[in-house]
C-alpha positions as CSV (number, residue, x, y, z in Angstrom):
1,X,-136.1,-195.4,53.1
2,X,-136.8,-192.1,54.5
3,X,-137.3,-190.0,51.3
4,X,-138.0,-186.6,50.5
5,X,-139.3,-185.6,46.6
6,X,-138.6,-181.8,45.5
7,X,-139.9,-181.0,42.1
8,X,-138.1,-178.3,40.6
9,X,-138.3,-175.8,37.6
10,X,-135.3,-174.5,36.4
11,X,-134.6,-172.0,33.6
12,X,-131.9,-170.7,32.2
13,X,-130.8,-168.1,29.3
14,X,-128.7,-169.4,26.8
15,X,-127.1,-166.6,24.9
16,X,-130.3,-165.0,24.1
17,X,-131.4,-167.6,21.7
18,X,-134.2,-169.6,23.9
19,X,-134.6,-170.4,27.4
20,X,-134.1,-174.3,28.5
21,X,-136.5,-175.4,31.3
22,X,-135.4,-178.9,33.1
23,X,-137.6,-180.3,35.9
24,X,-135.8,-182.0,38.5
25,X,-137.4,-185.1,40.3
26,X,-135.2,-185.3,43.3
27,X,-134.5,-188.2,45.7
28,X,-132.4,-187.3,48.8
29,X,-131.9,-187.8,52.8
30,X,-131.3,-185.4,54.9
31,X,-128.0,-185.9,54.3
32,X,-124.8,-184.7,52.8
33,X,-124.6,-188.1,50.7
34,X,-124.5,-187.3,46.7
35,X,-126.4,-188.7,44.3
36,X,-125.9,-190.1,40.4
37,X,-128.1,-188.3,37.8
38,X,-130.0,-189.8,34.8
39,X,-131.3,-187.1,32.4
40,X,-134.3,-188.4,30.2
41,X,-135.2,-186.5,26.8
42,X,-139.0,-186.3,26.0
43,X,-140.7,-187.0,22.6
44,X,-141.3,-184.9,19.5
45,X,-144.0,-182.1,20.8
46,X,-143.6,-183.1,24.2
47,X,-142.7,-180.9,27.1
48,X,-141.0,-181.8,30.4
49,X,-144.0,-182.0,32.2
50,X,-145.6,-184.5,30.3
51,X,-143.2,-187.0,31.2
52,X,-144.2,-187.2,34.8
53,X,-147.6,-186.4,36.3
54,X,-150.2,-189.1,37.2
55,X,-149.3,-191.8,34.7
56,X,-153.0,-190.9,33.1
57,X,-154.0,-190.4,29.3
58,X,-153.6,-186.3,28.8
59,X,-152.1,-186.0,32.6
60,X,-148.7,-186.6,32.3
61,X,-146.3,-190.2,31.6
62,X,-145.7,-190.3,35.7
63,X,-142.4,-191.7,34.7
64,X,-141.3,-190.7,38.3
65,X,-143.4,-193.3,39.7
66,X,-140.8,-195.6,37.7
67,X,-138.2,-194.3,39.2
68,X,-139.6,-194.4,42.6
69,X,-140.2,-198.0,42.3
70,X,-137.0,-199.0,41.0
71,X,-135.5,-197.1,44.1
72,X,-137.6,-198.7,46.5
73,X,-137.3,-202.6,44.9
74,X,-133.6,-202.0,45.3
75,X,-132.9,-202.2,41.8
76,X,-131.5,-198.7,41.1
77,X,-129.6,-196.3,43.9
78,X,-131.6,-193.7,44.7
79,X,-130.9,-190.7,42.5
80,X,-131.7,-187.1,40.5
81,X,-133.9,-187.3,37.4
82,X,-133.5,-184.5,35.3
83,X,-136.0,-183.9,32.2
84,X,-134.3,-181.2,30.2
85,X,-136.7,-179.0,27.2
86,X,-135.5,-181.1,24.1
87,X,-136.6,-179.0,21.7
88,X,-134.3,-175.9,21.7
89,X,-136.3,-173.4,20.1
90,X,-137.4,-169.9,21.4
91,X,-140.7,-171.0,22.3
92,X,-139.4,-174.6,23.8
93,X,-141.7,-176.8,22.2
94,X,-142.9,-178.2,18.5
95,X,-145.9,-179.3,16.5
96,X,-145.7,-183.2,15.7
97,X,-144.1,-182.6,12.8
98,X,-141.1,-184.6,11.2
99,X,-139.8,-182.0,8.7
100,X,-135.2,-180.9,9.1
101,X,-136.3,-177.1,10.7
102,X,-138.4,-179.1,13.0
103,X,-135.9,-181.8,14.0
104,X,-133.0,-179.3,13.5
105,X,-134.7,-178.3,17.2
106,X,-134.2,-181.5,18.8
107,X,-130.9,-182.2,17.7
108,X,-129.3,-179.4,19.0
109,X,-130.2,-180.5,22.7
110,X,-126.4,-182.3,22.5
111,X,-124.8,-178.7,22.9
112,X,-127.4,-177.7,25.4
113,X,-127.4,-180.8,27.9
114,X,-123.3,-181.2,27.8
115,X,-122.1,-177.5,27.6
116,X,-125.1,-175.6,29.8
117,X,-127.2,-178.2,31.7
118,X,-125.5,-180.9,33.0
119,X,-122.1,-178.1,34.7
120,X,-125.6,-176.3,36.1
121,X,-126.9,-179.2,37.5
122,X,-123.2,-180.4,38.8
123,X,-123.2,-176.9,40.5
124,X,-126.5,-176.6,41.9
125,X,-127.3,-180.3,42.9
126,X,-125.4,-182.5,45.1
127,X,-124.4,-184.8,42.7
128,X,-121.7,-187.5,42.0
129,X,-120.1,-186.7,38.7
130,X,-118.6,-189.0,36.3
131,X,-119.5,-190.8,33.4
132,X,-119.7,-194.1,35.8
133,X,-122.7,-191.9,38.0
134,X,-124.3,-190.6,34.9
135,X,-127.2,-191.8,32.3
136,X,-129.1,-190.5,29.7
137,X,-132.2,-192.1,28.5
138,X,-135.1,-190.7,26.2
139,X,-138.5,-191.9,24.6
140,X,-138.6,-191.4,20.8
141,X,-137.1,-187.8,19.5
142,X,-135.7,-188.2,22.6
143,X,-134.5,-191.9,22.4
144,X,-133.0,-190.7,18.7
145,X,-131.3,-187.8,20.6
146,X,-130.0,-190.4,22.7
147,X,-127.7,-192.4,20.9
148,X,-126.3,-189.5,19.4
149,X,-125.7,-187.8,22.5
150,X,-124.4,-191.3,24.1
151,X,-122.3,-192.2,20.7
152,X,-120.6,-188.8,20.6
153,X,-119.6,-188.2,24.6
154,X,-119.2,-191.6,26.1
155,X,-116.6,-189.7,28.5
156,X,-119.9,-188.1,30.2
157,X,-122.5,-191.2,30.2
158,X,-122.3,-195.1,30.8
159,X,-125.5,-195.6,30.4
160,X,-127.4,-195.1,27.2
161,X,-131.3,-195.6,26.7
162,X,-133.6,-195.9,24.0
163,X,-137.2,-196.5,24.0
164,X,-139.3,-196.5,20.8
165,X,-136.2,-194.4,19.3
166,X,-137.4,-192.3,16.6
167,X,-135.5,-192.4,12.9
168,X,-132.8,-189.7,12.1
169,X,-129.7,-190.7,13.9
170,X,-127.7,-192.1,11.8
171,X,-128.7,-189.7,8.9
172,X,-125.3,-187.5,8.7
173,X,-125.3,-183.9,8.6
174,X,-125.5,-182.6,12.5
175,X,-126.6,-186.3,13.6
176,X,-124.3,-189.6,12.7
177,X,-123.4,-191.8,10.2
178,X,-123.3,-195.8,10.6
179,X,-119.0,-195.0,10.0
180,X,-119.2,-192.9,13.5
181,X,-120.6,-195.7,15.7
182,X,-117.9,-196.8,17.6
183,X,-116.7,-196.9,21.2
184,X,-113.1,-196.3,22.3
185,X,-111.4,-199.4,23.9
186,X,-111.8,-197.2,27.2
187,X,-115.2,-197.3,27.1
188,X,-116.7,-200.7,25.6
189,X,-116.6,-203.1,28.3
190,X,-118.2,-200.5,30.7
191,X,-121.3,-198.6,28.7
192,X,-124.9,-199.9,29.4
193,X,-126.8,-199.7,25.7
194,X,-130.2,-200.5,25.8
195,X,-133.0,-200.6,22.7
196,X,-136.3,-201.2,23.8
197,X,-139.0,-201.3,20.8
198,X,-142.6,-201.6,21.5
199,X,-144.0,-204.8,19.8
200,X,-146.9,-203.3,18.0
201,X,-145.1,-199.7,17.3
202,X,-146.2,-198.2,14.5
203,X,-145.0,-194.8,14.7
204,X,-140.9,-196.0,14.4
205,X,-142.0,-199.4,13.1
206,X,-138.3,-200.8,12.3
207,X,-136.2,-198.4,13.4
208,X,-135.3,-199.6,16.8
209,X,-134.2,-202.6,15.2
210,X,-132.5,-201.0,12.7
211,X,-130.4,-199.1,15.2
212,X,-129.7,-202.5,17.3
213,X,-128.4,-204.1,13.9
214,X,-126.1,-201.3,13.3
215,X,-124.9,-201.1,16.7
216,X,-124.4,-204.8,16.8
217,X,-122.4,-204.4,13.6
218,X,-119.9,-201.5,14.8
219,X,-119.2,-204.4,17.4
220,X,-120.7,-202.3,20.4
221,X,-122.4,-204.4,22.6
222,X,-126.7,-203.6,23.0
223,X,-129.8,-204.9,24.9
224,X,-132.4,-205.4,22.8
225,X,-135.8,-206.2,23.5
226,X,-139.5,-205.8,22.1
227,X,-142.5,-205.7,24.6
228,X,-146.2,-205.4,24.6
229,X,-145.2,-203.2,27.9
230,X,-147.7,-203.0,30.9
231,X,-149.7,-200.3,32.8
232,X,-151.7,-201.1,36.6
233,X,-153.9,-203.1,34.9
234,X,-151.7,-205.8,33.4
235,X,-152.5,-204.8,29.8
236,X,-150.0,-203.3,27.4
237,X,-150.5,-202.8,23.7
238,X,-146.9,-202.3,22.4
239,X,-147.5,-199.2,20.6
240,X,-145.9,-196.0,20.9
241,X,-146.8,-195.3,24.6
242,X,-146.1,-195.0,27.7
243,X,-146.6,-198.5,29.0
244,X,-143.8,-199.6,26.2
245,X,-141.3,-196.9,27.9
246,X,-141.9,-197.3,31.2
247,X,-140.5,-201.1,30.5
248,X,-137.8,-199.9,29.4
249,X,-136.9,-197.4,31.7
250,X,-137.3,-199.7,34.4
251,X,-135.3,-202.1,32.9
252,X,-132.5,-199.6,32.0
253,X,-132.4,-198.2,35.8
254,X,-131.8,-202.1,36.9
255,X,-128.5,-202.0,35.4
256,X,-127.0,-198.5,35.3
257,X,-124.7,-197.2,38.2
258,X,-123.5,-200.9,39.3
């Protein structure tokens, strides 16, 4: 396949208030061909970086190596990966801590990602635009972040993924209610929704499950699934890890951008 991988640190001021860092995990030819993007949001006191790296306990998720298998299998065109700073703060990053000032951080990455990111990255990166060439994705905060983002701008994304989504999203306030799930007639029959839950997850316990019911009630179609997940060795333990997300994230790149 002839690929070439460019890791990339980008930063950007947004009006004084914090800086928002997005690593880019690029797959190209030396071509002039253009490429869909999936952006995937990182969990509560995570960082960008720690969702790639060697795959290792304390060295990173190496969800790129996901991606590069995927690409290679054939199951998903060969693409950009952008891992945007969730947690828009000034110093970029949280404690694990569930309290509103705390998750008031996350959930204003919607604003971030649509208005500042995602035209940067259109500009900079040879990209094919559209919501039909464009995913997001994230692992808990970020899975939670997710389905709001996906729920509110279904004109920018047709592929939604969740993996061991965290609670919050259908709270109200900034976030949504279970009255604002719903999918124009435009979009219904061509948005990829996918819930994956780790088996044994007790961080989010129910809440994927509760999000796939109230989906499922709205009437928007979701692929749901619980898994033990997998590492190298054949052994997951469906908790709140990497194994679980990297499931799901393979599964979710298998049917986006058909």
């Amino acid at each position: 396949m002839n690929m070439n991988q460019q890791n990339t640190s980008v930063t950007m001021n947004l009006q004084k208030r914090h800086q928002l860092t997005a690593m880019l995990w690029l797959f190209f030819q030396k071509t002039i061909q253009k490429y869909p993007v999936v952006y995937m949001l990182h969990g509560l006191s995570d960082t960008p970086e720690s969702m790639v790296g060697n795959g290792i306990l304390n060295d990173g998720a190496g969800t790129q190596y996901v991606v590069w298998n995927a690409i290679a299998n054939g199951d998903v065109k060969e693409c950009i990966v952008v891992y945007p700073c969730v947690c828009c703060n000034e110093e970029g990053k949280s404690s694990f801590n569930t309290d509103a000032k705390t998750a008031s951080y996350y959930d204003y990455i919607i604003n971030d990602l649509t208005k500042v990111l995602m035209p940067a990255i259109n500009k900079e990166y040879s990209t094919l635009t559209g919501r039909e060439n464009t995913a997001v994705c994230g692992f808990s905060m970020g899975g939670r972040e997710t389905l709001n983002i996906g729920i509110r701008r279904p004109d920018l994304f047709s592929g939604i993924g969740l993996f061991n989504p965290a609670p919050g999203a259908l709270d109200g306030g900034d976030m949504l209610t279970k009255a604002d799930l719903k999918l124009a007639d435009e979009y219904i029959n061509s948005t990829y929704i996918q819930i994956t839950k780790g088996a044994t997850d007790t961080v989010v316990n129910s809440n994927p499950t509760n999000y796939y019911n109230a989906l499922k009630a709205a009437g928007i179609p979701c692929s749901y699934y619980e898994t033990m997940g997998g590492d190298p060795a054949g052994k997951g333990n469906g908790g709140h890890w990497a194994t679980v997300y990297h499931h799901g994230l393979y599964n979710f790149l298998k049917r986006i951008f058909k």
